[in-house]
N, C-alpha and C positions, 0 to 999 in steps of 0.2 A: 630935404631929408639927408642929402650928402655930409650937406652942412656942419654935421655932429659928426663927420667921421674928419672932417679936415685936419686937428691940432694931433693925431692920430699918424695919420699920414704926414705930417710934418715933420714929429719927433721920429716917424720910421726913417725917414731919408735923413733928418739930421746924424739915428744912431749908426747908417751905411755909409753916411760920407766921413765921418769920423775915423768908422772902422776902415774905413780905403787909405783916408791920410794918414794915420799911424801906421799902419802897411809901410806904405811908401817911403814914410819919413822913416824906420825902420831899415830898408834896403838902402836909402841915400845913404843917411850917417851912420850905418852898422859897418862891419869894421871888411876890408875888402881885399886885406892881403891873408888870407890862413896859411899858416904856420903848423908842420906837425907836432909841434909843442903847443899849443894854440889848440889844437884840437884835441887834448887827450880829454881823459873825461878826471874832471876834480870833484873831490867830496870829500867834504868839510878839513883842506888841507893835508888830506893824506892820501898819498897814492894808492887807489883804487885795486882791490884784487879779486879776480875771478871774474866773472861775465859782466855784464850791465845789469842782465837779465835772471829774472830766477823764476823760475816754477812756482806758483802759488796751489797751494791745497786745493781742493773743491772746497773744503769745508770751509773756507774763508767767506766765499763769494755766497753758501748757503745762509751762512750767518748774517751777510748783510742782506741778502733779499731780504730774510725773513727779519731782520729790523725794519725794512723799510716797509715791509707785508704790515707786521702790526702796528708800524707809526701809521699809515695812514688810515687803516682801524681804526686808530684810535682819537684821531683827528674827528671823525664825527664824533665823537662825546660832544663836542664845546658845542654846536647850532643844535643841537638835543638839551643842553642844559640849560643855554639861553630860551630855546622856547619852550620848557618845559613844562611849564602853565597853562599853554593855551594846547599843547597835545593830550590834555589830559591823561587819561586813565589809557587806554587805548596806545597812546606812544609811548607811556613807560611798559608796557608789556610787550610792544613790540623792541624795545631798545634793551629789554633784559635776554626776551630771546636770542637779538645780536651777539648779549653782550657773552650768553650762556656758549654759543657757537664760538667765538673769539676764543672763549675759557678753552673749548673742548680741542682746538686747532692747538691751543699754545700747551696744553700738556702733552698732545699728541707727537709733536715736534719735540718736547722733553725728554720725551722716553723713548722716542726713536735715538737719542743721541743730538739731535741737531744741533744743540746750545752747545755743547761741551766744547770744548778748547784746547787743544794740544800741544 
């Protein structure tokens, strides 16, 4: 029974030993005098002004949940179309209902504002 999990456990330790040796091989040949020129921060050949860092909206990070909300919504379409033959009558009524609730979430977020862009 094990048996089916070995090639499993194989490629796990191969993808950990891997990940160890480029670690390693990383701190060997990465560079081991820094320099305060050496460390400034570059971007894209022009020196950098103001923080590293910057404030990002809420509204940025709303927008991507609720991308990734309705991507993977929408992600069941595809194993509902492929069997959509054999769910008959019965699964296309249940997958309209989904898909009526989907409708009602994504106008809801419309009109709250959440799509807009600033």
């Amino acid at each position: 029974m094990l048996n089916e999990y070995y090639p499993l456990v194989v490629i796990s330790m191969i993808a950990i030993a891997l990940g160890f040796f480029v670690v390693l091989l990383g701190s060997i040949l990465g560079p081991r005098r820094p320099t305060q020129h050496k460390g400034q921060p570059y971007e894209s050949g022009m020196i950098p002004y103001g923080p590293g860092t910057r404030r990002i909206s809420v509204r940025y990070y709303l927008v991507a949940v609720l991308f990734i909300l309705f991507d993977i919504e929408v992600v069941f379409f595809l194993p509902w179309a492929v069997a959509f033959r054999k769910l008959g009558v019965s699964g296309f009524i249940l997958m309209v209902i989904f898909a009526v609730i989907l409708e009602i979430a994504f106008v809801y977020a419309w009109k709250k504002g959440a799509l807009e862009w600033e």
